[in-house]
C-alpha positions in Angstrom: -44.3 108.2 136.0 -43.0 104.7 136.9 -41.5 103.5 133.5 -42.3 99.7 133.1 -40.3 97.1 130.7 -43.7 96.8 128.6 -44.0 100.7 128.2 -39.6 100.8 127.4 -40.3 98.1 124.7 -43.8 99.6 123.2 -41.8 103.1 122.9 -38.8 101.0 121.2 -40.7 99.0 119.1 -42.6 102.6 117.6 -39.3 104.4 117.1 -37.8 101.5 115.3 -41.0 101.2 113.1 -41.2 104.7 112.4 -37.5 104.8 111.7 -37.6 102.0 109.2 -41.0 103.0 108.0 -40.1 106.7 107.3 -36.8 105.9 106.5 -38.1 104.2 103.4 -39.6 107.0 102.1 -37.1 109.4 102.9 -34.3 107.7 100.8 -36.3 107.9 97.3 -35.6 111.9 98.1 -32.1 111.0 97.5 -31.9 112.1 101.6 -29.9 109.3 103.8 -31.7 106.7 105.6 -30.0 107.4 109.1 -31.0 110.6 109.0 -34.3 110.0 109.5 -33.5 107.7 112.5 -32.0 110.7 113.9 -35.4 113.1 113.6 -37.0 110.3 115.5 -34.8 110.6 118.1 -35.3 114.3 118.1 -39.0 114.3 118.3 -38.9 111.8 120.7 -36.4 113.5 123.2 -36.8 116.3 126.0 -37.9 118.9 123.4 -39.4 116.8 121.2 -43.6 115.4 120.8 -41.9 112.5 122.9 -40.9 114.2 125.8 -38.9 111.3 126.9 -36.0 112.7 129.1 -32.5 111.3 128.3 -29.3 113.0 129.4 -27.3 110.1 130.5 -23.6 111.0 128.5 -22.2 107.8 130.1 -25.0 105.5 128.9 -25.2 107.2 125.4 -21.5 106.5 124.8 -21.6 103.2 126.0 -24.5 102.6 123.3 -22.5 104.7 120.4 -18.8 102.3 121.2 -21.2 99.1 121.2 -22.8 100.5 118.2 -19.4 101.2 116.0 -18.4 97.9 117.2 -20.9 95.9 115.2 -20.7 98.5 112.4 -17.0 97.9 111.8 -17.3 94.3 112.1 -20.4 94.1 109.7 -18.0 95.9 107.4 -15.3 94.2 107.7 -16.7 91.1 107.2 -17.9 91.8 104.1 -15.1 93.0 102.5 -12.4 91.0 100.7 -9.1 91.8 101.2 -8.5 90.5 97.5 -10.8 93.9 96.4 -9.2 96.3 98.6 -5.3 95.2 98.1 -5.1 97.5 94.9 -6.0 100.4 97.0 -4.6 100.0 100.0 -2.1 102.4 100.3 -4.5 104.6 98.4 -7.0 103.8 101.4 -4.7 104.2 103.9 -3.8 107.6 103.4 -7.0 108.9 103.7 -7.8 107.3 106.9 -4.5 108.6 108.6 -2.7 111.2 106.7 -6.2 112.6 105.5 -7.7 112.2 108.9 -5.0 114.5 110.5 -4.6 117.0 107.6 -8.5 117.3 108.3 -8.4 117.5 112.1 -5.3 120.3 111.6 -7.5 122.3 108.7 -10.0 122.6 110.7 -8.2 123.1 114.5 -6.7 126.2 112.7 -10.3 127.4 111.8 -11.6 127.0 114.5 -8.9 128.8 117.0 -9.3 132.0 114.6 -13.2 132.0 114.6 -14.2 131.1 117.7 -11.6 132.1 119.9 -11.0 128.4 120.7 -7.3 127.3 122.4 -5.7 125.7 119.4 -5.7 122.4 121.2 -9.4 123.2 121.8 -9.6 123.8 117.9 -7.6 120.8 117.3 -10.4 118.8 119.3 -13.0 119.5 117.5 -11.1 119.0 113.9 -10.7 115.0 115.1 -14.4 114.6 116.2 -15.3 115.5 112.9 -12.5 114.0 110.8 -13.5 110.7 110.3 -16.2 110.1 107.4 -20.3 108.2 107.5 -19.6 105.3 104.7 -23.1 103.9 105.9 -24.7 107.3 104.5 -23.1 107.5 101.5 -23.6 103.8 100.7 -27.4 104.0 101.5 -27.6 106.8 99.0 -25.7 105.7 96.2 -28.3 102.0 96.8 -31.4 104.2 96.8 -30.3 105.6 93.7 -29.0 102.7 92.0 -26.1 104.0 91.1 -22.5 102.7 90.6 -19.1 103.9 90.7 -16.2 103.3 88.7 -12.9 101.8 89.0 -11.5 101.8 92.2 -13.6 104.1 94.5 -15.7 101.5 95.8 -13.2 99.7 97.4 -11.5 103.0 98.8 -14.8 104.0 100.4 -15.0 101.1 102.0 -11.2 101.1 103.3 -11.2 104.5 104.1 -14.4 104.3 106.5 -13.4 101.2 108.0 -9.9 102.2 108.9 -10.3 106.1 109.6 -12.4 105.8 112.6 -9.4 104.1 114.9 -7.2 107.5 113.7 -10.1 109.6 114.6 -10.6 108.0 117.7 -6.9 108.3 118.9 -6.8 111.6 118.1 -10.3 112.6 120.0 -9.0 110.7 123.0 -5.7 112.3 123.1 -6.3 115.5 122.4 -9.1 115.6 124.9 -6.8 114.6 127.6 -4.3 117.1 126.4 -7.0 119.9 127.0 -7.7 118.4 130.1 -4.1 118.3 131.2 -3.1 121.2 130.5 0.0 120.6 128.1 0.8 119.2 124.6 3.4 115.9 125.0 4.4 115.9 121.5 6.9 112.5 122.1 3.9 111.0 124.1 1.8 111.1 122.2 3.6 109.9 119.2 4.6 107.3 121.6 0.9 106.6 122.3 0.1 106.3 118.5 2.6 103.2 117.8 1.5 101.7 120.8 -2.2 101.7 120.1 -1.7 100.9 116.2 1.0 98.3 116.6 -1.0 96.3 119.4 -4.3 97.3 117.6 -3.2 95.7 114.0 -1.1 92.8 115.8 -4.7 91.9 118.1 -6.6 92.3 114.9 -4.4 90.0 112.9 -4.5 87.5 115.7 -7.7 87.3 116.3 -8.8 86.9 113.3 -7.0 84.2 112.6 -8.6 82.1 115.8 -11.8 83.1 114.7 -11.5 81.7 111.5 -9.7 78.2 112.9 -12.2 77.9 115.6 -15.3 78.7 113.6 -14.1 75.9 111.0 -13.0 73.1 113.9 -15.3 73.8 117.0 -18.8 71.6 115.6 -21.2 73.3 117.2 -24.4 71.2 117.4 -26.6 74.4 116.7 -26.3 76.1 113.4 -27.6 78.9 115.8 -25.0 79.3 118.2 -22.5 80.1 115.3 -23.8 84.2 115.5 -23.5 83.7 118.8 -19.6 82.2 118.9 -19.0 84.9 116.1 -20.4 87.6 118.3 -17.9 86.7 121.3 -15.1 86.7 119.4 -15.6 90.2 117.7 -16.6 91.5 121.0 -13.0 89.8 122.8 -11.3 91.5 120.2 -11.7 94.9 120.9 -12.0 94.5 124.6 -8.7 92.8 124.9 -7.4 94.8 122.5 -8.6 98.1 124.7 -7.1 96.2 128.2 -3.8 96.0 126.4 -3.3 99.7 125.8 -4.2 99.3 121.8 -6.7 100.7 119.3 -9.8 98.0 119.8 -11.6 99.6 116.9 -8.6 99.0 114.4 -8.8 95.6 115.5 -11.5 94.6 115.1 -11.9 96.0 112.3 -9.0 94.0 110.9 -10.3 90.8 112.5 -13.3 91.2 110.9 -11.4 92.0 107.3 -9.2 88.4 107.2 -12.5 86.6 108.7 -14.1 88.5 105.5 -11.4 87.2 103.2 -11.6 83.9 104.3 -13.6 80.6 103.5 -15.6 79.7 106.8 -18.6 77.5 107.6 -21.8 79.3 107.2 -20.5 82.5 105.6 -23.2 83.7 103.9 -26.0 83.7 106.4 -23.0 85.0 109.3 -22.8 88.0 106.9 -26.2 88.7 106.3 -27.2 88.3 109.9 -24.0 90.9 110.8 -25.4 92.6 108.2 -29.2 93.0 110.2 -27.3 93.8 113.5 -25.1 96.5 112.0 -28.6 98.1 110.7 -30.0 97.4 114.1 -27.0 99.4 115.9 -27.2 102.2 113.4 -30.5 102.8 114.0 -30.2 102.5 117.8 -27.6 104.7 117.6 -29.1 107.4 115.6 -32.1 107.6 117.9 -30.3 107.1 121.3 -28.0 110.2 120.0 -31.2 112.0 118.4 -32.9 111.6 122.4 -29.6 113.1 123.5 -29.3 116.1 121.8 -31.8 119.7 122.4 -32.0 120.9 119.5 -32.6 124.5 120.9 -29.4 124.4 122.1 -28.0 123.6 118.6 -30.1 126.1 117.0 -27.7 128.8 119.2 -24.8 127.7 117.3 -26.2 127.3 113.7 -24.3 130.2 112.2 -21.1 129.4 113.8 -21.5 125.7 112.9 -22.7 126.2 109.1 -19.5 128.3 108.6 -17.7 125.3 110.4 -19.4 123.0 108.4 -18.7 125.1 104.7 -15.2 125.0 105.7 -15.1 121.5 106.4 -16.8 120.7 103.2 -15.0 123.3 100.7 -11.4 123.3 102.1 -10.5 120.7 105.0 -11.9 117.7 103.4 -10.2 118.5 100.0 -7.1 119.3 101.7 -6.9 115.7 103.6 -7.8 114.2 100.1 -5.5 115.7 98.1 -2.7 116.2 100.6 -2.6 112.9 101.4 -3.0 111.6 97.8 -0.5 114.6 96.6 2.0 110.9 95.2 -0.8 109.5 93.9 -1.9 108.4 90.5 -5.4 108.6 91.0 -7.3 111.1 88.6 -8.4 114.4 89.3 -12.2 113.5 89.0 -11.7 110.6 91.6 -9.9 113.0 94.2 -12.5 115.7 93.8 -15.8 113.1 94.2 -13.6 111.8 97.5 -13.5 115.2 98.7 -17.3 115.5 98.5 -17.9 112.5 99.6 -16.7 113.3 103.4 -19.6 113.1 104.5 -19.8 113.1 108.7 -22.9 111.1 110.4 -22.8 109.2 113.8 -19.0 108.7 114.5 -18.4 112.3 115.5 -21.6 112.8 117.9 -20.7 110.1 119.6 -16.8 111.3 119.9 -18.0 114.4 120.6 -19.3 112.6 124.1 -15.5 112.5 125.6 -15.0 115.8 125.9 -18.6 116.1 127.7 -17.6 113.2 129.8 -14.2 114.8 130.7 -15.9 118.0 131.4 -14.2 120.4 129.5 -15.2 124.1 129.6 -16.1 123.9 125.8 -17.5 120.9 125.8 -21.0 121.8 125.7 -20.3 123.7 122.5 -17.9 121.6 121.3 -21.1 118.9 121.3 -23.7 121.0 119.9 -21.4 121.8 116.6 -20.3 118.7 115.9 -24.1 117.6 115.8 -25.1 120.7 113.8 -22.0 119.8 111.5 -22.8 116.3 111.3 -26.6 117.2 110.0 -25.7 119.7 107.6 -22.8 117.6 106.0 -25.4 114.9 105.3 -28.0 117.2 103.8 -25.7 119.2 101.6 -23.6 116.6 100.4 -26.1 113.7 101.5 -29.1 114.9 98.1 -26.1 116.4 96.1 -24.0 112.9 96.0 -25.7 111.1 93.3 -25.7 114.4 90.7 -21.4 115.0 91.7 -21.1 111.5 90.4 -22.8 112.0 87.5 -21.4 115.2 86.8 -17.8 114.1 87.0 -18.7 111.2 85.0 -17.7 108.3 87.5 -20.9 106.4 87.2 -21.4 103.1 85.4 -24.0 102.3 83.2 -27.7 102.5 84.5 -27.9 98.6 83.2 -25.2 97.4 85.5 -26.5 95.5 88.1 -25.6 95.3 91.8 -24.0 92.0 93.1 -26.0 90.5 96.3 -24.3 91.4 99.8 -22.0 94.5 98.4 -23.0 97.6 98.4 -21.4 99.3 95.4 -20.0 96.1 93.3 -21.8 96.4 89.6 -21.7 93.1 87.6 -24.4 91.2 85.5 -25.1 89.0 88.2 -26.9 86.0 86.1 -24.8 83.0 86.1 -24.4 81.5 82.8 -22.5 78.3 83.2 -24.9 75.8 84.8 -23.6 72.0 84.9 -23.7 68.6 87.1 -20.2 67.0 87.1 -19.8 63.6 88.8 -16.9 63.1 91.6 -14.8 60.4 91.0 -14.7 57.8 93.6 -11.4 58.2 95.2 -11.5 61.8 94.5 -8.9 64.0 96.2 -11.5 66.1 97.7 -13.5 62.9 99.7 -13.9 63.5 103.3 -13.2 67.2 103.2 -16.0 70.2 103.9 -16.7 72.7 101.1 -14.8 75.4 103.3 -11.8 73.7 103.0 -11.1 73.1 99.5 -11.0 76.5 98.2 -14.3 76.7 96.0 -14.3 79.9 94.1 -17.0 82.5 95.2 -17.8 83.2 91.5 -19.4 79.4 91.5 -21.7 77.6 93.8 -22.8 74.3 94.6 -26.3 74.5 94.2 -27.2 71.0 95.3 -25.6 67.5 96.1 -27.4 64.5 94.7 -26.0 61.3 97.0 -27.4 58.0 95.9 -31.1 58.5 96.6 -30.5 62.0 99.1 -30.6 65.7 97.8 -28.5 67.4 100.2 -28.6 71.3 100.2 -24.9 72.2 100.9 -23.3 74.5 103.5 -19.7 75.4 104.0 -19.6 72.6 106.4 -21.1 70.0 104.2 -18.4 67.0 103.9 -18.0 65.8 99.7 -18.0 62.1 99.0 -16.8 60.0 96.0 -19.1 59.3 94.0 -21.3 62.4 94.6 -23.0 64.4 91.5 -23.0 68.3 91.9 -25.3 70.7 90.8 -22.3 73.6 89.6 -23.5 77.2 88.8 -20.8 79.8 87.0 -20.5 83.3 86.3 -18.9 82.1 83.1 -16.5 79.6 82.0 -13.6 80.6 83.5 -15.6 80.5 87.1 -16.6 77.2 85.9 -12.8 75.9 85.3 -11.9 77.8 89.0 -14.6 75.5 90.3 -14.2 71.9 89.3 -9.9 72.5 89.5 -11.0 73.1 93.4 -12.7 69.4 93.3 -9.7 68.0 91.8 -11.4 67.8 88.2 -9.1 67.7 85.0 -10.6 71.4 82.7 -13.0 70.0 79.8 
């Protein structure tokens, strides 16, 4: 049958529907969003309803690194680097130390149980060693429910920054298979090389993003996705050409864009927010088409007693390990530990060793997707009752803040005021980006002379203007009018 571009976008446009569709009602079961995309894949694919044949390991990485590219930047830009500094060593020791204790727990399991070349073993601990944030955050949101203190922001460093270790170690451990021997000093070699260029590209980067978004004027408010898009994109590509780790950078890119004052940030976020939920679900059903699932069914025991030890003793021993010189509470480090939950990342690492065709790789593929659909429906529906069992929820009246996932504050603002800006104020002739304007205020509207201007980060304050102000409280309030150069009532 000659497939046509109106029947490829008819089929698209059903899966997407029935992904978001279903997915709705799949995530009042407590059961994670993405999973659903991922049935629809299945029942789509070769042995599926579908029947639509897709085999293509090339194409179905491509689509998995584009994918995680628009993920990590969607997530990075919405964090501040203000709300992660607290944790940040905290953070960074899961996503390396934790990641390799993970990779090693598991490597060793592996090698004993299934007869598995230790570097074979070791392979298949880093595809799975890196964690789903993107699951775990759509269930907690379902549920509406909060956590506290400081696991929030470690979440969201850990599964930023743990996918760049898990990728190095996939890559280099699949060559090592491949090759034949274990280059300890290369390797190690290898690892500076990728993180040093990899933070230094990410650092740079981000820092021309942010002065070119703010200086370049673009005529079309539209094209500012667009220039946002290229830059993000450059960032990891010239990152990769260099010999560094593109997903750390951009990842890092996207962090100091995220913790920065730029024209238009609000709608950029929410529009990288849109894409990141397109890629996911792209992703889940491109990789859902991929898979046969009676080829996964022949490994189910093997892979649940993978997947047990993954969940019961490798995860907790990358948690604890790596947090062994940490003050963090026993509760906390035992709800990290459950939280490991696996989801896209590792199918589509597990697509190198296929690639590279390895002799295991076949089964090396089919247990990381049987591990990767277990972890999310054991620890997936169980998530919200851990929490609440080790008592690291907040209050069911706490309300989520707009545009982060797990941030729980009373979001009405109760400060609401017009000031006046005095004619040679300090502040005349600069935009809104520049001057610093807390994000616990807003300017809700601009009143010049006889115009009503609705502001944007690139809106330019006159003398003479009145704003509408809106607070969190008094202290936002204060933070506010010092930025417009306004003596505190």
């Amino acid at each position: 049958m000659h497939i046509t571009a109106e029947h490829a976008l008819l089929v698209g446009s059903v899966l997407l529907l029935l992904s978001i569709i279903g997915g709705k009602t799949t995530s009042r079961w407590g059961v994670p969003t993405l999973i659903f995309f991922l049935l629809v894949g299945i029942l789509a694919g070769s042995e599926g309803i579908g029947g639509i044949p897709f085999d293509d390991m090339h194409m179905a990485q491509f689509i998995g690194i584009t994918a995680l590219n628009f993920i990590l930047f969607s997530g990075g830009l919405s964090t501040d680097f203000q709300t992660i500094r607290p944790v940040l060593r905290m953070g960074l020791a899961l996503s390396t130390l934790g990641v390799l204790l993970t990779a090693v727990s598991v490597g060793v399991f592996v090698h004993y149980l299934l007869g598995f070349t230790f570097p074979e073993g070791l392979l298949l601990g880093s595809i799975v060693s890196s964690t789903d944030a993107a699951a775990v955050f759509s269930i907690l949101r379902g549920k509406g429910i909060g956590l506290k203190g400081a696991l929030r922001p470690v979440l969201e460093l850990e599964s930023g920054s743990n996918d760049p270790m898990a990728y190095f170690l996939t890559i280099s451990l699949t060559a090592v298979v491949k090759e034949g021997h274990f280059p300890v000093g290369e390797l190690l070699l290898l690892f500076v090389k990728g993180f040093v260029i990899g933070g230094a590209m990410g650092y740079c980067t981000g820092k021309l993003s942010f002065w070119l978004i703010n200086r370049i004027h673009l005529n079309n408010q539209g094209l500012y996705p667009v220039l946002l898009m290229a830059l993000a994109m450059f960032s990891y590509a010239a990152t990769e050409f260099l010999g560094g780790n593109g997903f750390l950078a951009i990842y890092i890119c996207a962090v100091i864009l995220g913790s920065s004052n730029f024209i238009h940030k609000r709608s950029l976020i929410q529009f990288y927010d849109g894409i990141a939920w397109l890629m996911q679900i792209i992703l889940f059903l491109a990789l859902g088409l991929l898979v046969f699932p009676s080829r996964v069914w022949a490994v189910a025991w093997d892979g649940l007693l993978i997947s047990a030890f993954l969940i019961l003793v490798a995860r907790p021993v990358g948690v604890f390990g790596s947090l062994l010189l940490n003050k963090a509470n026993r509760r906390s480090k035992l709800f990290l530990s459950w939280v490991g939950l696996r989801g896209a990342v590792p199918i589509v690492f597990a697509t190198y060793p296929k690639i590279a065709g390895l002799a295991q790789s076949d089964m090396i593929f089919n247990l990381v997707f049987f591990i990767a659909i277990t972890s999310v429906i054991i620890q997936g529906t169980t998530l919200p009752a851990v929490a609440k069992m080790l008592h690291l929820t907040v209050p069911g009246r706490a309300k989520r803040r707009i545009g982060s996932d797990l941030e729980f504050i009373d979001p009405t603002m109760s400060v609401r005021e017009e000031i006046h800006l005095p004619h040679h104020s300090i502040v005349n002739g600069r935009k809104i980006v520049e001057i610093g304007f807390p994000k616990t205020a807003k300017i809700l509207l601009i009143i010049r002379g006889k115009d009503y201007i609705t502001p944007v980060g690139s809106t330019v304050l006159r003398g003479d203007d009145r704003l509408l102000l809106l607070a969190e409280n008094e202290r936002a309030f204060s933070l506010a009018i010092a930025s417009l150069g306004i003596a505190n009532r």
